[in-house]
C-alpha atoms as one frame of an Amber mdcrd trajectory, in Angstrom:
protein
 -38.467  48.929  36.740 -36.940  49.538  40.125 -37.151  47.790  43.356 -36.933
  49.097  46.681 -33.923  49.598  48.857 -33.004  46.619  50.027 -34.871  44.624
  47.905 -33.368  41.793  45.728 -34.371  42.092  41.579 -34.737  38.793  40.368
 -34.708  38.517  36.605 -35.764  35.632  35.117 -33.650  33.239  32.293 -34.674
  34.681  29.387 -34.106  38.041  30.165 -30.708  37.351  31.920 -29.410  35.208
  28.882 -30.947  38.330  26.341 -29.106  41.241  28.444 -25.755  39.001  28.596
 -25.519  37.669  25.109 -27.077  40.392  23.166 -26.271  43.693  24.185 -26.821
  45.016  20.680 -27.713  43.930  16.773 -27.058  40.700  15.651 -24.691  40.459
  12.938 -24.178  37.428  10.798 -21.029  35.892  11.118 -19.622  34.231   7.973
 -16.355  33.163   8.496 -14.828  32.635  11.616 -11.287  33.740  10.710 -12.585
  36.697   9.688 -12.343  38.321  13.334  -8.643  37.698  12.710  -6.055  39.976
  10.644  -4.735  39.027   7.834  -1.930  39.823   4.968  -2.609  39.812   1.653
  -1.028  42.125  -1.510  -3.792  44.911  -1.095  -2.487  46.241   2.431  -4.859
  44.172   5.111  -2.192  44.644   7.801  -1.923  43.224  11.366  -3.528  46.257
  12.613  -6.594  46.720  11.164  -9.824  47.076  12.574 -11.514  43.000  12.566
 -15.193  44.978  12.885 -14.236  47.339  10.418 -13.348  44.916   7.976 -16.879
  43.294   8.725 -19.079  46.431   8.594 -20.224  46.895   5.509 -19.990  50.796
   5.766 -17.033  52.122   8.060 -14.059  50.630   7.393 -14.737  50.389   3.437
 -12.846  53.012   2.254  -9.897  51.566   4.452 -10.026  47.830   3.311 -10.852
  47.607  -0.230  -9.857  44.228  -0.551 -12.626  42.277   1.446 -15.030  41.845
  -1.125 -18.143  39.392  -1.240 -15.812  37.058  -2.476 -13.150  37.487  -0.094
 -15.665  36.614   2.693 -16.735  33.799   1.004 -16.070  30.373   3.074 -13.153
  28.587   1.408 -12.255  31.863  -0.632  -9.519  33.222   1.590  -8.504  37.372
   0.319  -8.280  36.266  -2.920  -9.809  39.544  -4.617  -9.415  40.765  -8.173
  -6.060  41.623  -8.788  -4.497  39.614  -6.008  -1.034  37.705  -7.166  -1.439
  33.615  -7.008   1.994  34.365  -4.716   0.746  36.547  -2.031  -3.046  34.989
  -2.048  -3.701  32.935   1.534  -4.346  28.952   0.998  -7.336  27.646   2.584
  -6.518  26.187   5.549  -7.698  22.425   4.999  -6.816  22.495   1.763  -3.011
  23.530   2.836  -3.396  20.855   5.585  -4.213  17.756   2.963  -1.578  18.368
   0.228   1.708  20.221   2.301   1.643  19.842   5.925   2.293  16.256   5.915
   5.225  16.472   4.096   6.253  15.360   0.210   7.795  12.137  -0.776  10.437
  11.596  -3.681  11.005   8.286  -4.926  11.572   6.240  -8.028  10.052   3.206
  -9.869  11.332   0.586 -12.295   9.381  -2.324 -13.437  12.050  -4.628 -15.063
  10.059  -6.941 -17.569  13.364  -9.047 -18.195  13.579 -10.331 -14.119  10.056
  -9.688 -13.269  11.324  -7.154 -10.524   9.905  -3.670  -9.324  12.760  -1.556
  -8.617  11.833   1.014  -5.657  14.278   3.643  -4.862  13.081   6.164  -1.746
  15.064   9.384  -1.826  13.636  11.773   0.369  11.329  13.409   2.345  11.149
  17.028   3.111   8.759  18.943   5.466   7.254  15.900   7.451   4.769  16.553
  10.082   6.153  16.799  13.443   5.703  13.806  15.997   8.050  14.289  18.992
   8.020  16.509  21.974  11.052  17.909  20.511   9.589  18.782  17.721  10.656
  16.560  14.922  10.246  12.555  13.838  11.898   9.191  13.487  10.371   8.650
  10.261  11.256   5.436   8.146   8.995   4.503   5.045   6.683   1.076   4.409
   5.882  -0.111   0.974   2.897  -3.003  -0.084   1.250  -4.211  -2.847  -2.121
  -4.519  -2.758  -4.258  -6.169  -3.316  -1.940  -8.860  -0.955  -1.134  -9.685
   2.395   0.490  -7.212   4.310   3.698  -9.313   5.700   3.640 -10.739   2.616
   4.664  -8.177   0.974   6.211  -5.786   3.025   9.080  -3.856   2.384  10.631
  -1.509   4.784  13.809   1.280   4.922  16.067   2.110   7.698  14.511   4.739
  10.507  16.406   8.535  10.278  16.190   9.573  13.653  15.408  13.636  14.604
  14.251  15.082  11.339  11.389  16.275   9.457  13.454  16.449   6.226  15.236
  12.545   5.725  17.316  11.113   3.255  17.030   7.254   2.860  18.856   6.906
  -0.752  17.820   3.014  -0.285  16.577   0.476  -3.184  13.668  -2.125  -2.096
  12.943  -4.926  -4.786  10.162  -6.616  -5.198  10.656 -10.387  -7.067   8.305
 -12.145  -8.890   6.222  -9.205 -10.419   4.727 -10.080 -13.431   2.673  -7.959
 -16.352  -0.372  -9.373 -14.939   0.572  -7.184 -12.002   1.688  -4.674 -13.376
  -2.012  -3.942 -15.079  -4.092  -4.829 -11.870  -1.868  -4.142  -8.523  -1.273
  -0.683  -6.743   1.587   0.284  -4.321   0.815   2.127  -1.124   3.974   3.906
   0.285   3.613   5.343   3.614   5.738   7.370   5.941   5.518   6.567   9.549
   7.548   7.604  12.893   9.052   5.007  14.776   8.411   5.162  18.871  10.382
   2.932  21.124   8.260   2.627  23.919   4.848   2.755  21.956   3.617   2.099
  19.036   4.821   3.683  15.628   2.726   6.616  14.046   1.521   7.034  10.466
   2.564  10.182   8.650   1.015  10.178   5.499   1.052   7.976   2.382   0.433
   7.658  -1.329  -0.589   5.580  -3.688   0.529   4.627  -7.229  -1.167   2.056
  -9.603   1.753  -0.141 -11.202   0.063   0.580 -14.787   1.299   4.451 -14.902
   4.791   2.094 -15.493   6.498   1.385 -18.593   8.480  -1.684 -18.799  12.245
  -0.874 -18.243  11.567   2.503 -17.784  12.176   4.387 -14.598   9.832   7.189
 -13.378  10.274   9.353 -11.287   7.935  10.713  -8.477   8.078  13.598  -5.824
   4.306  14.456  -4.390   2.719  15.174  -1.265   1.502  12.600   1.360  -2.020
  12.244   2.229  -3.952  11.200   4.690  -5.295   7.485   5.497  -8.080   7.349
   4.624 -10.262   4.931   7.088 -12.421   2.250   5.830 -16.275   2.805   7.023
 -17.587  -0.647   9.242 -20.615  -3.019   7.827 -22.507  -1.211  10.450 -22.252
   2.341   9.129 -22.340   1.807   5.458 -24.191   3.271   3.119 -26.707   1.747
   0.846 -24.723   2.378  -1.893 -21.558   0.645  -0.310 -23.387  -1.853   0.921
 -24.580  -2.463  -2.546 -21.035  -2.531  -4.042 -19.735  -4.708  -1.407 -22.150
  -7.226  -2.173 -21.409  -7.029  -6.162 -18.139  -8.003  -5.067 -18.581 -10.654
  -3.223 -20.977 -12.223  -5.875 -18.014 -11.467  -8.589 -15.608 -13.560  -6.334
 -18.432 -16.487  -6.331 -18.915 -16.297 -10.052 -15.189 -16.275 -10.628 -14.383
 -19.342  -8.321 -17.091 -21.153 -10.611 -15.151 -20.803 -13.360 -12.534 -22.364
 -12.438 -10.237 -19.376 -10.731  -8.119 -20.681  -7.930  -6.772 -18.567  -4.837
  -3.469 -17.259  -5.360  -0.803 -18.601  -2.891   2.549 -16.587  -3.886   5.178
 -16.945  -6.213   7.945 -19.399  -7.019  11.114 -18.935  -8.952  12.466 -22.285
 -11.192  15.125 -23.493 -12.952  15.080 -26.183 -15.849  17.900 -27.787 -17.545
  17.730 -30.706 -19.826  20.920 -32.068 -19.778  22.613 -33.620 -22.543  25.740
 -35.106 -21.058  23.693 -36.828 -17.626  20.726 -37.351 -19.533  18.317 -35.712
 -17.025  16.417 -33.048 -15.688  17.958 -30.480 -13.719  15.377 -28.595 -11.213
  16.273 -25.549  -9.307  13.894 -24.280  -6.358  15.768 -20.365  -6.379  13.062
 -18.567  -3.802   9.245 -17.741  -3.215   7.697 -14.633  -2.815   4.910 -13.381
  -1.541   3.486 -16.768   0.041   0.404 -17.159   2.231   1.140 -16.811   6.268
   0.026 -20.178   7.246   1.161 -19.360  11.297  -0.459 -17.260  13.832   2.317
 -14.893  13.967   1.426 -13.897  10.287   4.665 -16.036   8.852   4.995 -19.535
   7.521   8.090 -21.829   7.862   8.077 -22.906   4.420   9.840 -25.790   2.555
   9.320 -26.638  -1.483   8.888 -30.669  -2.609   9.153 -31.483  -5.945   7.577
 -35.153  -7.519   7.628 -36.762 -10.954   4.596 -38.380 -11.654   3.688 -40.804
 -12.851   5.608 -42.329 -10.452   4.796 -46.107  -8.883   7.329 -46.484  -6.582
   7.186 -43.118  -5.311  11.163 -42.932  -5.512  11.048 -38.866  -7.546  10.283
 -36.814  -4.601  12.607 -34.222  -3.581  12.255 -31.411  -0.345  14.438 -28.734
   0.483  15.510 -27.374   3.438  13.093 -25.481   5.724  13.305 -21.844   6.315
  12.014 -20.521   9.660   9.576 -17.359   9.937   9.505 -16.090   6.529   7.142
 -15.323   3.051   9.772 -14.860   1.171  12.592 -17.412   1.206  15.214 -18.048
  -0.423  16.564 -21.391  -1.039  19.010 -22.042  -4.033  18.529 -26.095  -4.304
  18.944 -28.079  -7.400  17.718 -31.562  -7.210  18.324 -33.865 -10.783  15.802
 -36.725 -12.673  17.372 -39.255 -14.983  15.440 -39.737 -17.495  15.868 -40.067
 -21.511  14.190 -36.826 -23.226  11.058 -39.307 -24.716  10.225 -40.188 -21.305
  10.547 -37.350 -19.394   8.075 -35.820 -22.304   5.326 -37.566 -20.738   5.876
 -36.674 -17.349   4.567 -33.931 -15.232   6.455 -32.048 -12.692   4.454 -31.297
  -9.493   5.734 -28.269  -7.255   4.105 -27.771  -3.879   5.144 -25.756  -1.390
   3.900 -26.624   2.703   4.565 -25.213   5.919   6.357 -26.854   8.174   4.757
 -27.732  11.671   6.140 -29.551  14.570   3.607 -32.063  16.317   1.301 -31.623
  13.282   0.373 -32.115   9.765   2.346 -29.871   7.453   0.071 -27.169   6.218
  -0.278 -26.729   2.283   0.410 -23.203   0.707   0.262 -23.780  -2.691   1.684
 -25.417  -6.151   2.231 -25.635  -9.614   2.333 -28.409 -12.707   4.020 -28.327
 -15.068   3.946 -30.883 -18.001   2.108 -31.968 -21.448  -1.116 -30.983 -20.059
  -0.566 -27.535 -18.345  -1.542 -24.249 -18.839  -0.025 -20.816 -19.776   3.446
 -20.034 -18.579   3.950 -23.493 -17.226   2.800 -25.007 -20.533   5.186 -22.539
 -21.647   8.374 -23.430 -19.865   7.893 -26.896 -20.194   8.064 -27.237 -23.484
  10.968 -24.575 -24.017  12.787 -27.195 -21.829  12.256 -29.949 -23.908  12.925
 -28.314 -26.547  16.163 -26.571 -25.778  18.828 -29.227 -24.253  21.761 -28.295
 -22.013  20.065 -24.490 -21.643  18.747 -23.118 -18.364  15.495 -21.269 -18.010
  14.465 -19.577 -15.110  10.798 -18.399 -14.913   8.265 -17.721 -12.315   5.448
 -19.545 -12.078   1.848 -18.470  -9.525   1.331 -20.801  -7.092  -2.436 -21.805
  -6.569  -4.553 -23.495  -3.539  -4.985 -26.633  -6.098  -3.435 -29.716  -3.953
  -2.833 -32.251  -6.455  -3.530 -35.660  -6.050  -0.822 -37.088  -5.959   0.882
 -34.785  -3.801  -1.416 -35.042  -1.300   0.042 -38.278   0.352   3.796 -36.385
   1.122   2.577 -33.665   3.562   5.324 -34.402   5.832
């Protein structure tokens, strides 16, 4: 239809979007990278013909290798015949498993010292952070379940390079076969930024039981992506339902007598012979609980023979300032014939040191005629074998005892 000369033609939407978006048949489109070239072992060159390799008539003759399958989402050009070498990875799947980078790194669990043994090697290929191009990356191991700066272990930053060699060992004290079965360490890459805050790379995780004891292993696999956790809010029903399993397995567990672990501590017992007395080392903690707002404790370590009227047994160390995992290296002595001291019980608590306030209790240990497990254990080995030193971990626990509860300061 024509207007007159002079006259305006007003079309109206519908016909103005049909005219400018389809000027001809409607084709499905099933894969978007299929407008692009792309080379494969059958000949698909840079400079064929995108439409022709669509049409399912001209063209067909020319580009044998775009089968139904080929066109398939997720399938790439992999056709019959095509080489594992020259077929095209899928583009997320590439993304997930090589263009973060890979990670080599070895891991001893030594039974003897109850220490994990983690050597990082290497990286090679790491995703670019920088403008320029490259990273600062440096690499973060924890244990988890745990608290984070707890736990934390950390290498020196390589500056400007996607492919770094760190050749460092990190150690982590106090691990024991317990551990070993239930805990999993998370090794992450990240890039360090001076004037904002550092970037995750990637990371990977490996449960402790894939370990044998004195054995070292050796791993070098692909980073992967963190993987965020969903919020209460947009939960499924199903994780909503598993959450709450969980939380009535901690209640059941805590009725049963389970107490909240508080960290580690490292002792030393020698009956000796020649003094007549006990000889108690405090070596170091690990792991404790951050009792401070800056996620650290100042921890110190008393030690009390009980039953004790006068109150004259009690020992304290030194305090060390901002730190989970301290190291102290005391030995305080009891004198006390071997009878005696077989009906005595050695109390270990561990505080936090506050100024202006009451101390803050982390956790503690007993260990005596009527303990448990590894205490039980290394009590008795003392007793039993004068004038030789044993030097065992023990798991501290949120028990206060009783008696310990009137020397919080």
């Amino acid at each position: 239809m024509r207007g007159r000369r002079g006259d305006r033609m007003t079309i109206n939407i519908q016909e103005h979007m049909a005219i400018n978006v389809c000027p001809g048949p409607i084709r499905p489109i099933r894969q978007i990278s299929d407008y692009f070239p792309r080379l494969g072992p059958e000949g698909v060159g840079s400079g064929a013909d995108p439409q022709a390799q669509l049409s399912p008539g001209a063209g067909a003759a020319a580009t044998p290798s775009l089968t139904p399958l080929a066109l398939s989402p997720g399938a790439g050009i992999r056709g019959a015949g095509a080489s594992e070498e020259g077929a095209e990875v899928d583009s997320y799947d590439s993304d997930d498993t090589t263009a973060l980078g890979t990670l080599e790194f070895d891991l001893l669990y030594d039974q003897a010292t109850c220490t994990l043994h983690c050597s990082i090697l290497r990286a090679k290929g790491l995703k670019p952070m920088d403008f320029n191009g490259l990273a600062d990356p440096y690499v973060k191991l924890h244990l988890l379940p745990g608290a984070c700066k707890a736990n934390k272990l950390k290498t020196k930053t390589q500056r400007n390079t996607l492919n770094p060699v760190w050749n460092e060992d990190l150690m982590y004290r106090g691990i024991t076969d317990e551990d070993i079965t239930r805990k999993v360490l998370r090794i992450s890459v990240c890039d360090e930024d001076k004037l904002s805050h550092n970037e995750f790379i990637g990371e990977t995780r490996i449960p402790l039981r894939r370990l044998k004891p004195s054995q070292k292993k050796h791993f070098n696999i692909c980073l992967e992506r963190q993987v965020p956790l969903a919020s209460p809010s947009s939960m499924t029903a199903a994780l909503r339902g598993i959450s709450c399993y969980l939380k009535e397995l901690e209640r059941a567990e805590q009725s049963q007598g389970l107490l909240e672990e508080r960290g580690r501590i490292l002792l030393r017992l020698t009956y000796s012979s020649h003094r007549r007395g006990l000889l108690v080392g405090i070596v170091r903690c690990a792991h404790l609980a951050a009792m401070d707002v800056n996620g650290y404790s100042d921890p110190y370590v008393k030690t009390y023979l009980r039953p004790d009227i006068e109150k004259k047994s009690k020992h304290k160390t030194s305090v060390k300032k901002k730190t989970l995992n301290p190291e102290f290296n005391e030995e305080f002595f009891y004198e006390m014939e071997l009878p005696a001291l077989a009906t005595k019980t050695l109390e270990v608590t561990v505080w936090d040191y506050d100024i202006g306030k009451s101390n803050d209790f982390i956790g503690g240990v007993s260990l005596g005629p009527n303990s448990r497990g590894e205490a039980l254990k290394h009590w008795r080995d003392c007793l039993r074998q004068s004038d030789v030193t044993l030097e065992r971990w023990h798991t501290l626990t949120s028990e206060l005892p009783p008696a310990a509860a009137s020397f919080s300061t």
